[in-house]
MDTraj code that builds the backbone (N, CA, C; nanometers):
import mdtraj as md
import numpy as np

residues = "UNK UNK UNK UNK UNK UNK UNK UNK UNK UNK UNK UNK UNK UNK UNK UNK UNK UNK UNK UNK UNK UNK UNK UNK UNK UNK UNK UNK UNK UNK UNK UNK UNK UNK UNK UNK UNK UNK UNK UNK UNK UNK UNK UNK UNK UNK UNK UNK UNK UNK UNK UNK UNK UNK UNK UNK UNK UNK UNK UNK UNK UNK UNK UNK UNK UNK UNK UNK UNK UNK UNK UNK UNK UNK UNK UNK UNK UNK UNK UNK UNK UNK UNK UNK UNK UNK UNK UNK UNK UNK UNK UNK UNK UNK UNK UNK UNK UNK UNK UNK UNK UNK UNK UNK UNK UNK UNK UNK UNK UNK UNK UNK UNK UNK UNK UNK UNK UNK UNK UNK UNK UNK UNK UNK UNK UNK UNK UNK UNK UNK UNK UNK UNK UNK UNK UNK UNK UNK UNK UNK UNK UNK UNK UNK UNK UNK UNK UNK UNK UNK UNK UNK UNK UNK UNK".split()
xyz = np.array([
    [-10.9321, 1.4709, -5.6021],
    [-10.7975, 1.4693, -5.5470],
    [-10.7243, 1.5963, -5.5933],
    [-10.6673, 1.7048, -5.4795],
    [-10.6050, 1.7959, -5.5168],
    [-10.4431, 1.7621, -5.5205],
    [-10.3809, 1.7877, -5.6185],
    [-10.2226, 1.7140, -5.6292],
    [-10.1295, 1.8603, -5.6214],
    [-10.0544, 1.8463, -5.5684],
    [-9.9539, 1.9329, -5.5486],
    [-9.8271, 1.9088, -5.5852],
    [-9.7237, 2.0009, -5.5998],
    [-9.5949, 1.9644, -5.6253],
    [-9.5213, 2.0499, -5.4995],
    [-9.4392, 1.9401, -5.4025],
    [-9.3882, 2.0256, -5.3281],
    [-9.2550, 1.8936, -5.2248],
    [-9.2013, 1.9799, -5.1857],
    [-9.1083, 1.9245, -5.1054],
    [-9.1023, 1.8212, -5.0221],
    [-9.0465, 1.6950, -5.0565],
    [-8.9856, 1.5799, -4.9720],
    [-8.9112, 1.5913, -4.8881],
    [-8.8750, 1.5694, -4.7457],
    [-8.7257, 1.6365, -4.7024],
    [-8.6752, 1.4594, -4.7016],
    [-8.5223, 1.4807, -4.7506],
    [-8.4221, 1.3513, -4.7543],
    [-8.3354, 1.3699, -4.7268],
    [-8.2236, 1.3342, -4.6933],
    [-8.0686, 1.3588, -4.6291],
    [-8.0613, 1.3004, -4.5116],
    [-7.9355, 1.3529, -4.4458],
    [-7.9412, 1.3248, -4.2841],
    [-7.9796, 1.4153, -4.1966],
    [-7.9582, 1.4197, -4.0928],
    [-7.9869, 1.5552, -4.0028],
    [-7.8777, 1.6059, -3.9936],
    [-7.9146, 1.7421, -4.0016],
    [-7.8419, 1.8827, -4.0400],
    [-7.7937, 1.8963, -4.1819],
    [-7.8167, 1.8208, -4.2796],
    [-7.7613, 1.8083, -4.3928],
    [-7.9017, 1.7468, -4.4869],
    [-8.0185, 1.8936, -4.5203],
    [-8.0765, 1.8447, -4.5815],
    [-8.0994, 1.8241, -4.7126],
    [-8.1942, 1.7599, -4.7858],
    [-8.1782, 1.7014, -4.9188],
    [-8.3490, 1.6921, -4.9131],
    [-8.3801, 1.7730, -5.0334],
    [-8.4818, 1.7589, -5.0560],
    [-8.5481, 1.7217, -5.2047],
    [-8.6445, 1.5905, -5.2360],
    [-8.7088, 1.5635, -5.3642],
    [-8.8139, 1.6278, -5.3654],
    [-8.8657, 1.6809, -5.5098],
    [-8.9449, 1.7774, -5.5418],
    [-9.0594, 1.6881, -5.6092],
    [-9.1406, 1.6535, -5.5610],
    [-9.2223, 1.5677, -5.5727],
    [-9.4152, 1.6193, -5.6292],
    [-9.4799, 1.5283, -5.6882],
    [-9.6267, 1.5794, -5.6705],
    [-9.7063, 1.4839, -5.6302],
    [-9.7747, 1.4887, -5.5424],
    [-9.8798, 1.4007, -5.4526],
    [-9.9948, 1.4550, -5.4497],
    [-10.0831, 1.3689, -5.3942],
    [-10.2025, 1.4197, -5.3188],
    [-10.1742, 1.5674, -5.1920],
    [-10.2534, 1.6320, -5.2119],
    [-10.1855, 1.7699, -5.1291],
    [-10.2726, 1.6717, -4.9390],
    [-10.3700, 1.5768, -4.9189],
    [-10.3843, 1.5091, -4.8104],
    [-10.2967, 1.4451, -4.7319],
    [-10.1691, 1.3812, -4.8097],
    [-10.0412, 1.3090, -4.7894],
    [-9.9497, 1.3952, -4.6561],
    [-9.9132, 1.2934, -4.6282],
    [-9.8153, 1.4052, -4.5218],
    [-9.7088, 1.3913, -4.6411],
    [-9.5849, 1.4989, -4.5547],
    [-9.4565, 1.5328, -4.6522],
    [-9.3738, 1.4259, -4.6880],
    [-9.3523, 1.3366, -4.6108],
    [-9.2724, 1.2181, -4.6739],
    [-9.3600, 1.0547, -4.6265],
    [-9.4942, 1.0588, -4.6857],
    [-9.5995, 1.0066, -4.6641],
    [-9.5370, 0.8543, -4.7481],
    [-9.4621, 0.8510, -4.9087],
    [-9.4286, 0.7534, -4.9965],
    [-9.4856, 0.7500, -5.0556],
    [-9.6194, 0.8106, -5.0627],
    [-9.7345, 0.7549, -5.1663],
    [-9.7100, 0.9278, -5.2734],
    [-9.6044, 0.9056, -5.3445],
    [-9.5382, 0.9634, -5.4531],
    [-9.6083, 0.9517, -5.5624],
    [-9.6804, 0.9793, -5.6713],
    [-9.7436, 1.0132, -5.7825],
    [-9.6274, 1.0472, -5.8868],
    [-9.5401, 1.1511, -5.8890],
    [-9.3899, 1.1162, -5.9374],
    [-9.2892, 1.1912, -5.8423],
    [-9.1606, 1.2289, -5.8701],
    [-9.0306, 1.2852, -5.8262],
    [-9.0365, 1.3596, -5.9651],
    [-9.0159, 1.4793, -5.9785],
    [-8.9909, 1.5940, -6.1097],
    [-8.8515, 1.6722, -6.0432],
    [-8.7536, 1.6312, -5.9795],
    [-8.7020, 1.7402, -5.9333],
    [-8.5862, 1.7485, -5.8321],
    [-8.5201, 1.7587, -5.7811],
    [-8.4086, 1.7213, -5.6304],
    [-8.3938, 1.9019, -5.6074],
    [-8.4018, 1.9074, -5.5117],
    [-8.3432, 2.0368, -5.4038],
    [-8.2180, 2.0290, -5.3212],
    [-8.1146, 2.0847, -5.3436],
    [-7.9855, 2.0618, -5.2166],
    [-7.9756, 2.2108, -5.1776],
    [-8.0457, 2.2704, -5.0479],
    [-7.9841, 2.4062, -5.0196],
    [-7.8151, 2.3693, -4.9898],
    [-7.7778, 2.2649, -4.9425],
    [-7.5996, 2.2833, -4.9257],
    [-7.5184, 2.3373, -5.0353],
    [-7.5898, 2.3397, -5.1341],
    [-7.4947, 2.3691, -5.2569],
    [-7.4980, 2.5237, -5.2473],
    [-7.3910, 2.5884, -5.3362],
    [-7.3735, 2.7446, -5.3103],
    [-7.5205, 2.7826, -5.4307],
    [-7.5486, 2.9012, -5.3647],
    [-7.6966, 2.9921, -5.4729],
    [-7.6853, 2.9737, -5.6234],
    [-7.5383, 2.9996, -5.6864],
    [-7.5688, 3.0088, -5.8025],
    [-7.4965, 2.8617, -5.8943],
    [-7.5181, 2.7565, -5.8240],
    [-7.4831, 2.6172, -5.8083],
    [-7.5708, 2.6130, -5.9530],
    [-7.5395, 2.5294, -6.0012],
    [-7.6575, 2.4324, -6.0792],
    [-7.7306, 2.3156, -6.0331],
    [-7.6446, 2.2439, -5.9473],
    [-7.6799, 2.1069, -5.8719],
    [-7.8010, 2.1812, -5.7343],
    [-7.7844, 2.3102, -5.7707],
    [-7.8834, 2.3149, -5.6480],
    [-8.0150, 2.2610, -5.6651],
    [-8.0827, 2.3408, -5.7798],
    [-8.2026, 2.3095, -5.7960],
    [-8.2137, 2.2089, -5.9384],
    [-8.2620, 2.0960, -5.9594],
    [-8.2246, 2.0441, -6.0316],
    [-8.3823, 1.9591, -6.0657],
    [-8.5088, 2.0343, -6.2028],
    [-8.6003, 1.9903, -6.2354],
    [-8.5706, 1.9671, -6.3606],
    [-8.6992, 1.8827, -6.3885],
    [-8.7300, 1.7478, -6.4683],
    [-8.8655, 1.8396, -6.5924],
    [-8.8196, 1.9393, -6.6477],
    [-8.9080, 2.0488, -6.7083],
    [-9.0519, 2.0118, -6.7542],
    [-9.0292, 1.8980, -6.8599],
    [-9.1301, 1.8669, -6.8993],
    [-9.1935, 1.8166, -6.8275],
    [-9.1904, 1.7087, -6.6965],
    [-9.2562, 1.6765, -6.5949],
    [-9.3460, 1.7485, -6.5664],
    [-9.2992, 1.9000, -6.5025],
    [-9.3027, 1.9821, -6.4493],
    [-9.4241, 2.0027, -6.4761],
    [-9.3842, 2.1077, -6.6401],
    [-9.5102, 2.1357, -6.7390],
    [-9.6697, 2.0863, -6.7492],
    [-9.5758, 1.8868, -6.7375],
    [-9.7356, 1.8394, -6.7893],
    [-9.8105, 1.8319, -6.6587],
    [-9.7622, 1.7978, -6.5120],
    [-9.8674, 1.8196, -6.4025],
    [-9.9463, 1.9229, -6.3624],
    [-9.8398, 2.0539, -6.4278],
    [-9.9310, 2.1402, -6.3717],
    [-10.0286, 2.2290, -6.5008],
    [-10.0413, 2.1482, -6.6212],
    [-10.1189, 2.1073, -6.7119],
    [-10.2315, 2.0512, -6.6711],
    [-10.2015, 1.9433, -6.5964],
    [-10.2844, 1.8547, -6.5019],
    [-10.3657, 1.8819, -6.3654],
    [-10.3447, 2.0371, -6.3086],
    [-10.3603, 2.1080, -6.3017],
    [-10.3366, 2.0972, -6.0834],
    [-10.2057, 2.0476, -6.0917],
    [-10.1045, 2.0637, -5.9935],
    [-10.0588, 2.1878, -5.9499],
    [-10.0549, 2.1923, -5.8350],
    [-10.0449, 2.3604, -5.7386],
    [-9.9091, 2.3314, -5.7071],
    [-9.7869, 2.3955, -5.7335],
    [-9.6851, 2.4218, -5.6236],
    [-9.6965, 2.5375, -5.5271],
    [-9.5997, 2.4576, -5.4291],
    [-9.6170, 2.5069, -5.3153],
    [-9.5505, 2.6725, -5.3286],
    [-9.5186, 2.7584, -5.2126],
    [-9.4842, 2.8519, -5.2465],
    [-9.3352, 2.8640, -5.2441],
    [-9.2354, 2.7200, -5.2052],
    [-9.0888, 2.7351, -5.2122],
    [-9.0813, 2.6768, -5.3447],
    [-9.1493, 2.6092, -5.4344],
    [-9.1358, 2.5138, -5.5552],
    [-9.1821, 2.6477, -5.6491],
    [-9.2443, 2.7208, -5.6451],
    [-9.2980, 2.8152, -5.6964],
    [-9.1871, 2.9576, -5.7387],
    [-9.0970, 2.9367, -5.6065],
    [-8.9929, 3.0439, -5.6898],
    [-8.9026, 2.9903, -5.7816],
    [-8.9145, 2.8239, -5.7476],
    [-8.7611, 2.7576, -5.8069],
    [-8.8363, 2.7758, -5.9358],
    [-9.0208, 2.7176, -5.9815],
    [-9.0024, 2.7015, -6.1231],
    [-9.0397, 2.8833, -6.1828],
    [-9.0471, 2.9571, -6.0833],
    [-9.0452, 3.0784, -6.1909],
    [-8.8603, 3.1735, -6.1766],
    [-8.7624, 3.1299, -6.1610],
    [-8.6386, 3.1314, -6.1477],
    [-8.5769, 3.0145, -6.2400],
    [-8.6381, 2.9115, -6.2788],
    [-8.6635, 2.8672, -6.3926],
    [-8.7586, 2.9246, -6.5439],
    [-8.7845, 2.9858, -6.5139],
    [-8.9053, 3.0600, -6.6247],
    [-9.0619, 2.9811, -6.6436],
    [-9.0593, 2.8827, -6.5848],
    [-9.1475, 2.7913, -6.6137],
    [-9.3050, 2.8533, -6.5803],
    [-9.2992, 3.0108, -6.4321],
    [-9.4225, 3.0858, -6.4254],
    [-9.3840, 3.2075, -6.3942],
    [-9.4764, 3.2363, -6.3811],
    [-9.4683, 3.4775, -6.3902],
    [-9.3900, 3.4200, -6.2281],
    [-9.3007, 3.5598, -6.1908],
    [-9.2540, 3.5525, -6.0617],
    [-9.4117, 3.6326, -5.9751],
    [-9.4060, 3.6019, -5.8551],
    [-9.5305, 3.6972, -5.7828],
    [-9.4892, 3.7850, -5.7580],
    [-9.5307, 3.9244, -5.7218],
    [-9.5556, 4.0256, -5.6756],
    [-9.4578, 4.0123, -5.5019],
    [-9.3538, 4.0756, -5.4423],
    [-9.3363, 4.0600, -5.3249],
    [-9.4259, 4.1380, -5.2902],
    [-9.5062, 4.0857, -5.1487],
    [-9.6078, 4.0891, -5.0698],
    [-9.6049, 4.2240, -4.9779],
    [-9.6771, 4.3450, -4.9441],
    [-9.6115, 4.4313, -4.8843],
    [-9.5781, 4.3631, -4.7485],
    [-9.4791, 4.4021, -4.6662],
    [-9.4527, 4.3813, -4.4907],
    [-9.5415, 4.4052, -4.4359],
    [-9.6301, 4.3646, -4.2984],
    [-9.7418, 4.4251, -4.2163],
    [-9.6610, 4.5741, -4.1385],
    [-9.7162, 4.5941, -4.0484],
    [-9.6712, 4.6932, -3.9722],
    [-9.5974, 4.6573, -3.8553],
    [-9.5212, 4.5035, -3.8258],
    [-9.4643, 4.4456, -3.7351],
    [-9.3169, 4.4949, -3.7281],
    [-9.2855, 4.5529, -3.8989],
    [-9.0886, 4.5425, -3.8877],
    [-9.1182, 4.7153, -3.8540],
    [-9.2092, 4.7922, -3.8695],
    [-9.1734, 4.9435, -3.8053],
    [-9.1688, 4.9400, -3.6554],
    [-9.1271, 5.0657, -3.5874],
    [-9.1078, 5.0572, -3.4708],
    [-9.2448, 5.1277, -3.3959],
    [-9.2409, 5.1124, -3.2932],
    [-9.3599, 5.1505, -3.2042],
    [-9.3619, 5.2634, -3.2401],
    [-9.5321, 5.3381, -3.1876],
    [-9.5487, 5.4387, -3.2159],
    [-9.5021, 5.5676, -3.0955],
    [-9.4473, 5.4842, -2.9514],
    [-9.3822, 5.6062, -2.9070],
    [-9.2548, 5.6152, -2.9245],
    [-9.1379, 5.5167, -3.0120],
    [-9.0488, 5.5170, -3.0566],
    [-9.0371, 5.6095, -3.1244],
    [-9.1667, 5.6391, -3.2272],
    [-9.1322, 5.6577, -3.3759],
    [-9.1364, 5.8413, -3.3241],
    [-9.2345, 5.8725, -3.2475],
    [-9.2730, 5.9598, -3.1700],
    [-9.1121, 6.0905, -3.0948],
    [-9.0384, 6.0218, -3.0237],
    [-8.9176, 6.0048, -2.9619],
    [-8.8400, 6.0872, -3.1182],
    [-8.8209, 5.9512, -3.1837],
    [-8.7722, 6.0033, -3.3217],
    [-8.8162, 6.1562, -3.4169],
    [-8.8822, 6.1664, -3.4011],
    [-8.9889, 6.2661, -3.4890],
    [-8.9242, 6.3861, -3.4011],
    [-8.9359, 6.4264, -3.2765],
    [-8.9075, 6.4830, -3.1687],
    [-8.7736, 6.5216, -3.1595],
    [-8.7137, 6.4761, -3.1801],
    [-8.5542, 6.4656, -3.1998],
    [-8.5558, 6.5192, -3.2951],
    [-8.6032, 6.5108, -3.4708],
    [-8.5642, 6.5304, -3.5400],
    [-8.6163, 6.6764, -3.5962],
    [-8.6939, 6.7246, -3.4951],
    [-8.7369, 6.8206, -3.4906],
    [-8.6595, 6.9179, -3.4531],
    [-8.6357, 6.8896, -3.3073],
    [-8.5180, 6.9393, -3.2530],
    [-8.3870, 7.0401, -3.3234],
    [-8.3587, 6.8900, -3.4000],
    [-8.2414, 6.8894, -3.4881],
    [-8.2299, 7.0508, -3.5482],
    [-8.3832, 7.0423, -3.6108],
    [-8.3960, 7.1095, -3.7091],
    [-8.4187, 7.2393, -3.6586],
    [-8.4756, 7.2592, -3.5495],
    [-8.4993, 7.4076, -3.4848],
    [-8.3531, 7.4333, -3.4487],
    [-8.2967, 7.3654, -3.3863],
    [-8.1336, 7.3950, -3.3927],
    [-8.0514, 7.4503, -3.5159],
    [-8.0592, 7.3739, -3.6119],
    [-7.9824, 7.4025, -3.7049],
    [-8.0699, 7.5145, -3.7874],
    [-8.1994, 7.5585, -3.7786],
    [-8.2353, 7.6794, -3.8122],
    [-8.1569, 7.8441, -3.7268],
    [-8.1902, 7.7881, -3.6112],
    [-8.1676, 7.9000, -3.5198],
    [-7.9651, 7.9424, -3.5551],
    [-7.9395, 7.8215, -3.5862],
    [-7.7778, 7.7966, -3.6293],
    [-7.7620, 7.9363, -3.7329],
    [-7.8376, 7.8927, -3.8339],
    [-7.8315, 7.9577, -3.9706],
    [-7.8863, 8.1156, -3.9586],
    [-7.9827, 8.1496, -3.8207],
    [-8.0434, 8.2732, -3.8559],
    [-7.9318, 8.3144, -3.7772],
    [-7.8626, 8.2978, -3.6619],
    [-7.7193, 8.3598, -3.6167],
    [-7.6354, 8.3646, -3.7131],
    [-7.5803, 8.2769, -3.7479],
    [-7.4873, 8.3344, -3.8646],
    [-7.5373, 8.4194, -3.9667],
    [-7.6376, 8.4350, -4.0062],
    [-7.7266, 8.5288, -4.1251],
    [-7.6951, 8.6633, -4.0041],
    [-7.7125, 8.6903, -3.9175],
    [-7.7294, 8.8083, -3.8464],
    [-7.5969, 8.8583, -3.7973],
    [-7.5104, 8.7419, -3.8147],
    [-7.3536, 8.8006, -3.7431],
    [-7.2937, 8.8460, -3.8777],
    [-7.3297, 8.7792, -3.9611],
    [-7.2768, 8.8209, -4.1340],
    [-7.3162, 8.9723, -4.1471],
    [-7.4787, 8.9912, -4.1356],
    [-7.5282, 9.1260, -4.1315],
    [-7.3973, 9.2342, -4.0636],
    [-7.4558, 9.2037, -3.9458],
    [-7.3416, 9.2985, -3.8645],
    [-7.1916, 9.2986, -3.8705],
    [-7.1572, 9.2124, -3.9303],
    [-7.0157, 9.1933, -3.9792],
    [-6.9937, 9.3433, -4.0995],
    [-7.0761, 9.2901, -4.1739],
    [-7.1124, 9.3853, -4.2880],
    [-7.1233, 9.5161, -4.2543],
    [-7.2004, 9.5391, -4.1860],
    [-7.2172, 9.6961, -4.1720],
    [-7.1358, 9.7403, -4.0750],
    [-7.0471, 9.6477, -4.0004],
    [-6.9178, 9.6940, -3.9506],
    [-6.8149, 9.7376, -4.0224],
    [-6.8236, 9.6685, -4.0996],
    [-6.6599, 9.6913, -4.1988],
    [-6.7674, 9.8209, -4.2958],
    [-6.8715, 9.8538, -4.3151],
    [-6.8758, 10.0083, -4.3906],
    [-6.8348, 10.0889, -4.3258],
    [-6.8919, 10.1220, -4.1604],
    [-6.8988, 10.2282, -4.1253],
    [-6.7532, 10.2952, -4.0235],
    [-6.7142, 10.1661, -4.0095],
    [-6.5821, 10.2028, -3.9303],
    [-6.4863, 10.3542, -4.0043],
    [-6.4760, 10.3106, -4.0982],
    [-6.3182, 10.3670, -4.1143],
    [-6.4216, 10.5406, -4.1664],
    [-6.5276, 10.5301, -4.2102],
    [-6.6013, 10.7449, -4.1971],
    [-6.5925, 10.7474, -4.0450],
    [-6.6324, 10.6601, -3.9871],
    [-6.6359, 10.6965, -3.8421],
    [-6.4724, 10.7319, -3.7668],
    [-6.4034, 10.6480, -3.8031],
    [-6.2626, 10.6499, -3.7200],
    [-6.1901, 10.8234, -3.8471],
    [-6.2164, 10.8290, -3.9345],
    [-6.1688, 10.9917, -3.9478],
    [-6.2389, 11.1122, -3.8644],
    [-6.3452, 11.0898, -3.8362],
    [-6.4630, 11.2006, -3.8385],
    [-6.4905, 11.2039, -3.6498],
    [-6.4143, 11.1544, -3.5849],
    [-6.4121, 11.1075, -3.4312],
    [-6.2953, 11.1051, -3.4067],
    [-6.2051, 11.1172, -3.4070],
    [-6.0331, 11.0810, -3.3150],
    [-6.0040, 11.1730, -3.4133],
    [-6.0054, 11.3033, -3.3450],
    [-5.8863, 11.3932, -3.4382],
    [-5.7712, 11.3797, -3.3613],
    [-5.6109, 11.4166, -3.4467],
    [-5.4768, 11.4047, -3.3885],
    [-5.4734, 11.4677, -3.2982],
    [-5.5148, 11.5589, -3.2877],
    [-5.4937, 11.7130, -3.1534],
    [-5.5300, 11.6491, -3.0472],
    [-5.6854, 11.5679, -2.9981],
    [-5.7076, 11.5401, -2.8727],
    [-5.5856, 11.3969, -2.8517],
    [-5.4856, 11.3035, -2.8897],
    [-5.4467, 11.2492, -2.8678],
    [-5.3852, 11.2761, -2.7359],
    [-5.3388, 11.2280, -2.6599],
    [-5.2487, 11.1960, -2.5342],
    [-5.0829, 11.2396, -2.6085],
    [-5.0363, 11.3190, -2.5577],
    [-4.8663, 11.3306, -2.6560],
    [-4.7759, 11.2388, -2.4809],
    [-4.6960, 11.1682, -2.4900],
    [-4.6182, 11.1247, -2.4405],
    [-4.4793, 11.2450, -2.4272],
    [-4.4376, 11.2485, -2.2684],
    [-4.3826, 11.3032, -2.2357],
    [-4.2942, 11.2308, -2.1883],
])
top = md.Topology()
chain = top.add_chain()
for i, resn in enumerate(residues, 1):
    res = top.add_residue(resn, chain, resSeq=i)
    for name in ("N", "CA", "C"):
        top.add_atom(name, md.element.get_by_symbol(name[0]), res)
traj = md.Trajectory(xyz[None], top)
């Protein structure tokens, strides 16, 4: 007989209530044929409630001494209790990225971006240049080219 510790559902509908129970893991979920109750679950209560999760420690301890499996929602409550190592979160598959001609689209764009804002930077690098060697050469040039004599005299 493999025994498990895992969730009863109790309450009414829409308002559930769950006992934290260990059975035969063959049992359906609210089968009755209970081995013990170690435990009550109320998700209605707020997260950092106390009445939320509410186990029976030593219970706990000696079944799975006894060498009782919780399930994998009983499993965070008793290691959020300290009672086991927390697991490892699991990596994501490749379902929450986006397609590969999405990602494609994206890449493309961001390429874009970037040849833009290069070409941005080598214009301004080149208008700076010529800015520069404007403001040297003007003012040798404007003595050494417009003498007073050829001016226009107003009559």
């Amino acid at each position: 007989m493999a025994t498990v510790i895992r969730l009863a559902r109790f309450g009414a509908k829409k308002r559930p209530y769950y006992h934290i129970v260990v059975t035969d893991s063959r049992n359906a979920r609210n089968s009755g044929n209970v081995l013990e109750t170690v435990g009550k679950y109320d998700p209605m209560q707020p997260k950092d409630s106390d009445k939320r999760v509410v186990l029976k420690i030593d219970e706990v301890k000696a079944w799975m001494a006894k060498g009782a499996k919780p399930s994998d929602r009983v499993y965070k409550f008793l290691a959020n209790a300290g009672l086991v190592e927390k697991k490892p979160v699991p990596v994501q598959t490749k379902k929450h990225l986006q397609s590969e001609k999405t990602q494609m689209k994206i890449k493309d764009k961001a390429d874009k971006l970037a040849k833009a804002a290069e070409e941005k930077a080598a214009a301004e690098a080149a208008a700076k240049e010529a800015e520069a060697a404007a403001a040297e050469t003007p003012a040798e040039e404007a003595t050494a080219e417009t003498p007073v004599a050829d001016a226009p005299v107003a009559e």
